[in-house]
N, C-alpha and C positions, 0 to 999 in steps of 0.2 A: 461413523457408518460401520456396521457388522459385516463380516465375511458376506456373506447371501444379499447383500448389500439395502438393508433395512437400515432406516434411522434410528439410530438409537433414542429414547423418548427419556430427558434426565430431566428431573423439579427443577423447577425455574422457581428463584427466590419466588414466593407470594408478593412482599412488598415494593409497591413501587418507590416508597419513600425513600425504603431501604436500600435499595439499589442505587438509586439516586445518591444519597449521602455519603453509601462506600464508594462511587465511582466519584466523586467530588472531592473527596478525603483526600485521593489520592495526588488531585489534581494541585491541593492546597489553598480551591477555591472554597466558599461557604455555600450551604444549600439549606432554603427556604423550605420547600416542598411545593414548590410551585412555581421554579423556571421551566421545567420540561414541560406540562400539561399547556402553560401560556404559550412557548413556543409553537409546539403542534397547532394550537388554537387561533396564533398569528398566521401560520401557512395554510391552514387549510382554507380561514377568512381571503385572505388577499387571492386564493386559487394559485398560487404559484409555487414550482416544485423547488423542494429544497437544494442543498447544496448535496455535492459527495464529497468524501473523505477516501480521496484515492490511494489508501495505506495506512493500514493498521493491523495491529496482532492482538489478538484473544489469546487465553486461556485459564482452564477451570483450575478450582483452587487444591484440588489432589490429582491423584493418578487412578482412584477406581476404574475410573471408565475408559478413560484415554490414560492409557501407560505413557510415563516419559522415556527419555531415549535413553542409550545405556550410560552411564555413570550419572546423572542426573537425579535429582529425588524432591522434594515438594519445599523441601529447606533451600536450595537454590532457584525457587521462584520468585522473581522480584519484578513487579509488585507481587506479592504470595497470592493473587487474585488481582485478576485483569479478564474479566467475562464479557462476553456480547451486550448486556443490559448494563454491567457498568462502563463500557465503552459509551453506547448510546446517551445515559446520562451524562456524559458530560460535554459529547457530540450536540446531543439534542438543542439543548440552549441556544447554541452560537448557529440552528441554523441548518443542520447538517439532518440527513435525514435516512442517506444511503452511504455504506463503506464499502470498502475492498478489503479482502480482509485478506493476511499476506503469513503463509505457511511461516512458522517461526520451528528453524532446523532444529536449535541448542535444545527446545524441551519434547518438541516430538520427532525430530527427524523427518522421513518423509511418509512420518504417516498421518497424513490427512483427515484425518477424521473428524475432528473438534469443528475446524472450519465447515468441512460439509455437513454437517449435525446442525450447526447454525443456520447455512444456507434454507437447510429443509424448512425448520422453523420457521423462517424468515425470507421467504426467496423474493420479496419484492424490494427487501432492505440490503440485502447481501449480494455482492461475487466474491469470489475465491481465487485467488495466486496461490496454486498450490505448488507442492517438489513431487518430482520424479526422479530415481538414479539413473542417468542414462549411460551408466556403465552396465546396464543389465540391457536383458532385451526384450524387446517389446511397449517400447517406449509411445507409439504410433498409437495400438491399441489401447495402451493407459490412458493418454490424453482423449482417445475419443471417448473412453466409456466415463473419462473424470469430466467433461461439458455438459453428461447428464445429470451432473450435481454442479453447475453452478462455477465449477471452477473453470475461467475463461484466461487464465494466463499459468505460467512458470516463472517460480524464481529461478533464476541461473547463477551462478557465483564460482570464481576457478576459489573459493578461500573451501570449499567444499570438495569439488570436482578437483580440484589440484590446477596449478597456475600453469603447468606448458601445454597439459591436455585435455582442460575445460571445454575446450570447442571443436576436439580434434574427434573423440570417439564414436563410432559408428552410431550411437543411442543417438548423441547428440545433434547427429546428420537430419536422424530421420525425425527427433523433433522440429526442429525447423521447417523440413519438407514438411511436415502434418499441422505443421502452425498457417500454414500458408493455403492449408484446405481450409481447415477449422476455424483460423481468424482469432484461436489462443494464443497470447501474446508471449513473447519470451524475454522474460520480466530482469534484465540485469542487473545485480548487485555487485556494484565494480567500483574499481579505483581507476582514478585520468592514466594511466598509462593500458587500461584493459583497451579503453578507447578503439584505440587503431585498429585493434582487433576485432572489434563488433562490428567496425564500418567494412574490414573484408568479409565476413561472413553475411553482413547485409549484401556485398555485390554479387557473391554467390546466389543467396537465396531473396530477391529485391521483393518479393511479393510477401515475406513473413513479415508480418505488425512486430515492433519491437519496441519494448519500453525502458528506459533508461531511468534506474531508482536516482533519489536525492542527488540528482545534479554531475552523478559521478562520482560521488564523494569530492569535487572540487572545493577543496577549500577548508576539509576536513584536519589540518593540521594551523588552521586561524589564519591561512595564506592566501586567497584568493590570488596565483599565479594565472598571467595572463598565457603562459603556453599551455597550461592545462586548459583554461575558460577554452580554449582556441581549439581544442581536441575534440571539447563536447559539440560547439557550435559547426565544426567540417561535420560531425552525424548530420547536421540539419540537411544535405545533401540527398540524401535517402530519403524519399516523401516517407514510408511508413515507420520510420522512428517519432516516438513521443521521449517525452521529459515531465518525470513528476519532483516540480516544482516544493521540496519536502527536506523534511530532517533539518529545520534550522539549528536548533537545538546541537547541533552536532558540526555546525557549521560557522567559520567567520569566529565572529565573535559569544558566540554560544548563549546568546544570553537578549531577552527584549528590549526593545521591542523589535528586533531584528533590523532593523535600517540599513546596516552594512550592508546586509545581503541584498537589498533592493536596485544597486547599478549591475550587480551578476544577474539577477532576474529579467531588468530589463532588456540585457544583452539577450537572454536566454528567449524572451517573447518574439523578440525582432527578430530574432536569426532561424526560427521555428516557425511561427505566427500563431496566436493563441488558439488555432485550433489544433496545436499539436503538443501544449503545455497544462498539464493538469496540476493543483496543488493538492498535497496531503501532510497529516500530521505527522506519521511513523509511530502513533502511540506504542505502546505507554510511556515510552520513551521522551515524548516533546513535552509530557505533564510532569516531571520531578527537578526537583529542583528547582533554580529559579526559574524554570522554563514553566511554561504554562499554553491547553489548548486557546485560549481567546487569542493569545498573543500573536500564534501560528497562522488563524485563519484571517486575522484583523489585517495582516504585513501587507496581503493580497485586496480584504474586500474594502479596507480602509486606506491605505498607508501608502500604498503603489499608485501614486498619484498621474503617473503615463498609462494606466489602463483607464479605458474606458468600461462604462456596461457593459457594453457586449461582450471585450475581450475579457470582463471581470467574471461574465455568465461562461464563458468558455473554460478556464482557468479552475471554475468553483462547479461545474457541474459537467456543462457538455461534451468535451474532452472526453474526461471519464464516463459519460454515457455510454457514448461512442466506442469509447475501446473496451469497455468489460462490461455493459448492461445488453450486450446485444444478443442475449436468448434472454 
C-alpha cells in the first residue's frame, strides 16, 4: 500500500499452472496441473467451506515495490520466492481455501505492505497480522486505520521489542487498550518462559483477544517439558487467549508425520477446548525439508484421533474465523 494509501496494482504471474508448479517445487511435492482446479471443484460440489491456514508469510521475489528491511537484500530470501498464489497452490489441494497471513519482520520489517496489497486483491481469501513499533506513538490510531486493510491482529515478540520491555512501553499499553475495542488480536511470538508474562497482562486488560503462536515454542529444543506444557495450559484461564496449534516442523521431533506432537495437542484441546485452538502451517517454513504441508494439515484432520468433527471443523476453520475473519 502507497503513502495516500492506494493499493498498489503489481502482475500477477499469468500462469496458473506455473504458479502451481513453483509453489509445489518448493514444497517437494509433484504437480499434475490439475490438483488445485479439482480441489476448488470438490468444495464448491459438496457447498462446504473450506479450511483456513491460521499462519503463513508471503513474499515477492525482489524488492521493486516492497523494499526490504535494512541490511537485507533478495539473496537472503529463502525461499527467493514465496508469493500469495504460490502459497495458495499448495494450500489449495489439501483443502485450504482462506489464510492468515503473518507480517515477516527479518524482510520487511514493520512495513506492511505486501500483506495488505494481497489483502486488497484478495479480501475474501486474506487477513493480516501485521507489526507496529510501539515504541513510537500513535500506536491506537495505526491499528485502527490498519483494520481498514484487513489486518485483524499484531505480532508481538520481546525478540524484537527487547525481552525486559516488550510489554512495559507506553505504545504497548495502548495497543492492548485498542485491541480490546477493535477485537485485533495481539498475536504473541514467545518462548515458555514469556508465558507468565502474557497471563499478567491478560489480568490487566481481560477483554483484549489474544493469540498464542506455535504453542509457545513448547518443545522447540525436541523437549516437550511438562513445566513448560503447564505454563501454556494456566493461559487457558483467560476465556480470550487462543493457541495456534502450528510450527510442527520446528517442534518435538521435526520431522512426519508428526505423532509426537499429538499427546501436547491433546493436552492443549482439553485445557482450551477446540473453540479456542486453531491449526496453521507457519509456511514456507513447515514445506523444506523433510517437512512437508500435507503432513501439517493431515496430523489434525487425519491422525488426532481424540478429535471429533466438530472439534476437527473448529481446529481447521472456525477458531480462525472467529478470531481474524471478523470484518
Amino acid at each position: 500500500m502507497t503513502d495516500n494509501g492506494k493499493v498498489s496494482r503489481r502482475d500477477l504471474i499469468s500462469s496458473a499452472a506455473g504458479i502451481a508448479a513453483a509453489g509445489l517445487a518448493v514444497s517437494g511435492l509433484k504437480f499434475d496441473g490439475t490438483a488445485t482446479d479439482a480441489s476448488a471443484a470438490d468444495k464448491a460440489a459438496s457447498g462446504k467451506p473450506g479450511f483456513i491456514d491460521a499462519h503463513s508469510h508471503i513474499w515477492p521475489p525482489d524488492d521493486k515495490d516492497y523494499p526490504l528491511a535494512k541490511g537485507q537484500t533478495v539473496a537472503d530470501l529463502d525461499p527467493p520466492s514465496f508469493t500469495d498464489d504460490e502459497l495458495m497452490a499448495i494450500a489449495g489441494p489439501e483443502g485450504v481455501d482462506r489464510v492468515v497471513l503473518i507480517q515477516h519482520s527479518i524482510y520487511h520489517g514493520f512495513d506492511n505492505s505486501y500483506l495488505v496489497d494481497a489483502y486488497h486483491r484478495h479480501p475474501d481469501r486474506f487477513r493480516v497480522v501485521g507489526m507496529i513499533d510501539s515504541r513510537k506513538t500513535g500506536t491506537g490510531k495505526q491499528m485502527r486505520d490498519l483494520l481498514k486493510h484487513g489486518v485483524t491482529g499484531f505480532r508481538i515478540t520481546p525478540s524484537i521489542l527487547g525481552q525486559e520491555t516488550w510489554l512495559k512501553d507506553a505504545g504497548m499499553q495502548e495497543m492492548w487498550r485498542t485491541a480490546a475495542e477493535t477485537r485485533q488480536n495481539m498475536c504473541c511470538l514467545i518462548n515458555p518462559s514469556d508465558l507468565p508474562d502474557v497471563g499478567r497482562m491478560c489480568e490487566k486488560f481481560p477483554s483484549t483477544p489474544v493469540v498464542i503462536d506455535h504453542f509457545g515454542r513448547v518443545g522447540v529444543d525436541g523437549r516437550i517439558r511438562t513445566q513448560e506444557l503447564q505454563a501454556l495450559l494456566d493461559l487457558a484461564e483467560h476465556p480470550t487467549v487462543r493457541v495456534k496449534v502450528s510450527a510442527y516442523y520446528a517442534l518435538g521431533l521435526k520431522k512426519p508425520p508428526h505423532d509426537d506432537l499429538l499427546p501436547m495437542i491433546r493436552e492443549v484441546v482439553e485445557a482450551y477446548g477446540p473453540q479456542r485452538c486453531m491449526w496453521a502451517s507457519d509456511c514456507p517454513y513447515q514445506i523444506q525439508g523433510v517437512n512437508n504441508y500435507p503432513a501439517s494439515i493431515r496430523a489434525i484432520r487425519e491422525r488426532a484421533e481424540f478429535l471429533d468433527d466438530e472439534a476437527r471443523d473448529w481446529l481447521l476453520r472456525k477458531t480462525a474465523e472467529q478470531t481474524f475473519f471478523f470484518v
